[in-house]
N, C-alpha and C positions, 0 to 999 in steps of 0.2 A: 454765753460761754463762761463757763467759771477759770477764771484764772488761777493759776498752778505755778510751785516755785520751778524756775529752769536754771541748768549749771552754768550759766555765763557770768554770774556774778564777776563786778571790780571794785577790789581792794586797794585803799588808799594809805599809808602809813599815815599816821598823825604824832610828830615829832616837838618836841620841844625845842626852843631857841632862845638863847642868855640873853644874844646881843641882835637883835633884828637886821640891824646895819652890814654887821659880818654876814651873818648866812646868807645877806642877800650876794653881796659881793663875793663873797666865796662860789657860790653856784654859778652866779652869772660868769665870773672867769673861768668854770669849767664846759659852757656855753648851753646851761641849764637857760631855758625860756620861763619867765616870771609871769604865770598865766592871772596870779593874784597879788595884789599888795596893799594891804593893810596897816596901819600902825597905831591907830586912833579910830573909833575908843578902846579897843582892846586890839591887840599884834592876833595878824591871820597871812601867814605868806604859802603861798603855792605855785609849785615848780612842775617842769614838764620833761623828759629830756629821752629822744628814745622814744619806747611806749612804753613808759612808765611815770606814775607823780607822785611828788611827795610832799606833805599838808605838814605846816610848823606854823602852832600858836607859844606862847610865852611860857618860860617856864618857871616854876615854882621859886619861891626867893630861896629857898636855903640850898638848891643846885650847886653842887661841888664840881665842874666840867674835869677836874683835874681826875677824878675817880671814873671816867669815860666808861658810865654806865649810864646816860642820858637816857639812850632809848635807840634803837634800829630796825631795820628792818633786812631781810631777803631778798635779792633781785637776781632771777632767774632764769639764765641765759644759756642760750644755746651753744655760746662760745665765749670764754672769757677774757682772751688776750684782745681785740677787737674794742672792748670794752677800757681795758687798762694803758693800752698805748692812745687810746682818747684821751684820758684824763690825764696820763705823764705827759703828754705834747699840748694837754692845756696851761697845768700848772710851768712847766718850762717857757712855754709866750708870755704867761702875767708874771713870772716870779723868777725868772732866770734858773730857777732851779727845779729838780721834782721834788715836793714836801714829806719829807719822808718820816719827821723827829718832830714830837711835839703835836699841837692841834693847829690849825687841819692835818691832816696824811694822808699819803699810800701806802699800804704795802707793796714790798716787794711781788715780783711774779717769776717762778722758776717757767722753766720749760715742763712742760705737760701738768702746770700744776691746776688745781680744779677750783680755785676761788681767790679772791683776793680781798679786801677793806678797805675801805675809803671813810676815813673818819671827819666829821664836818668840824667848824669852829665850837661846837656846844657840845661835844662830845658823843654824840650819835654814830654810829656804825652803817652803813650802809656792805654789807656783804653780798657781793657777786659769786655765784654760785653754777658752776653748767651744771644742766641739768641731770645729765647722765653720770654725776661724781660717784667712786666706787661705793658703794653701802657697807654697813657692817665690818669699818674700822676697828682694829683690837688697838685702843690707846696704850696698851702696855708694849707694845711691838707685836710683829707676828708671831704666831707659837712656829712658825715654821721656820723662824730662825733664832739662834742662841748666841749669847755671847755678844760682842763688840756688832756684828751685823746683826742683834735684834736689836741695840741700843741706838745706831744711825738709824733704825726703821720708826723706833719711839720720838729720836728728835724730830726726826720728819714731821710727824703728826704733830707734836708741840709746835713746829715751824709755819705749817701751811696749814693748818685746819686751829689750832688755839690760839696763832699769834703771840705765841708767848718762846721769843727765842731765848729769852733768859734761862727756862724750866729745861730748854733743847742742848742749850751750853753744857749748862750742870749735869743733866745727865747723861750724856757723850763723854765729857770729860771723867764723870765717875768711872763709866763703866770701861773707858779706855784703861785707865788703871790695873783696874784690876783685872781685866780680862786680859791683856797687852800679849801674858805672855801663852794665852794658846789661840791668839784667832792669827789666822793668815798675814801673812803680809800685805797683800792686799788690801784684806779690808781697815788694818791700820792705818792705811796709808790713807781709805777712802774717809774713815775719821778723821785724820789730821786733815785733809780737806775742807771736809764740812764745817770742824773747829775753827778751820780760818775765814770760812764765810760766816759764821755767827758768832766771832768776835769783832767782826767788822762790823754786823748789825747792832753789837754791843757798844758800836764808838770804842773798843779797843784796839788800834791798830798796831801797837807793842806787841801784844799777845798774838794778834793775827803773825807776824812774822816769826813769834817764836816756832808758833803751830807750823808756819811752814817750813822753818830753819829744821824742825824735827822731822817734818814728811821729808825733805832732802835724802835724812839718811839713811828711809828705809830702802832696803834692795829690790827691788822689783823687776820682772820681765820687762822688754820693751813692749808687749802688748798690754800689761796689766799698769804700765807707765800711762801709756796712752789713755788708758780707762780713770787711772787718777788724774791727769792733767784737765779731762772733759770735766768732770766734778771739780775742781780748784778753778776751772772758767766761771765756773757761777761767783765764787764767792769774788775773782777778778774784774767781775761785770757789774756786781752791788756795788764796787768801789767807784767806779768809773759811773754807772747811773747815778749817785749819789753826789755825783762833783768832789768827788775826796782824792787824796794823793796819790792813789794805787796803789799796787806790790807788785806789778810788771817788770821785769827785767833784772 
């Protein structure tokens, strides 16, 4: 019988690691199982966690972790919060806190959002992903909306799919500007919002308060209230996950 390729193949990431000691101890407090451990003659460590693994030998000496472009992979799950409240209720047993700034991390996880990151001490990515995430994302916003609500739809996709709240601030805050005076009140209000959960992600909570000293004064219906108050809980719950002072009350 001649043997033939079949589609079962399994993929293993093979990652790099600065510090062998950390990645060990970082995985193990997120209660990764250490199926290998090597250190001599050359670094070979291998994790298990789930049904998934991930292979880390040494990395290269001029490794800059600070540029967290190490190396990652994919993990591709059928549900993603299941996953992220794992690993925020690991890191809060070993570390009193969830690690959210710096290396290790997580990111944050909205409600219905579709991926999240989990960054190791060497700067690798591990990205969680459900599998059924929408396809064919327009990064620039949807064409099917203008104005100040295509600008919240672009910071979105800068927030939850590039990790980059910075790029999300900036252009929210542009386009608030200049759009201000023909989008809805609503949806100004639904920006100022969002402004104040990613300047919170920003470590700025000055400006978080400005943002929301300004949504205060837009007028709104009591039901269009209610719809900005639900979005201004997100960015009230990053403060609160994050062990920070709040803006409640």
């Amino acid at each position: 019988m001649t043997e033939t390729m079949r589609p079962n193949e399994t993929t293993v990431p093979g990652l790099h690691t600065h510090d062998p000691q950390a990645t060990l101890e970082f995985y193990e407090s997120l209660g990764f199982e250490v199926t290998w451990k090597q250190l001599k003659p050359y670094v070979y460590l291998a994790f298990r966690w789930s049904g998934f693994e991930l292979n880390y030998s040494a990395a290269p000496k001029n490794l800059d972790i600070a540029e967290e472009n190490t190396g990652g992979a994919l993990v591709m799950v059928d549900a993603v919060a299941p996953y992220h409240e794992a690993v925020t209720a690991a890191m809060r047993a070993a570390h009193g806190k969830v690690l959210s700034r710096g290396l290790p991390r997580v990111t944050r996880l909205r409600p219905g959002a579709s991926r999240f990151t989990l960054m190791d001490p060497s700067g690798n990515s591990l990205i969680f992903i459900r599998r059924d995430e929408p396809e064919g994302l327009d990064y620039g916003g949807s064409s099917e909306l203008e104005g100040v609500a295509k600008a919240r739809d672009q910071a979105r996709i800068y927030r939850e799919f590039k990790n980059d709240d910075r790029a999300a601030y900036r252009h929210l805050k542009s386009a608030l500007r200049r759009h201000a005076a023909t989008a809805t009140a609503v949806d100004r209000a639904l920006a100022h919002a969002t402004l104040v959960e990613l300047s919170l992600a920003l470590d700025d909570p000055d400006q978080a308060r400005t943002w929301r000293a300004e949504l205060a004064a837009v007028e709104l219906t009591e039901e269009e209230r209610q719809r900005v108050e639900r979005e201004l809980d997100h960015a009230l719950h990053l403060e609160e996950w994050r062990d920070g002072d709040g803006l409640r009350g």
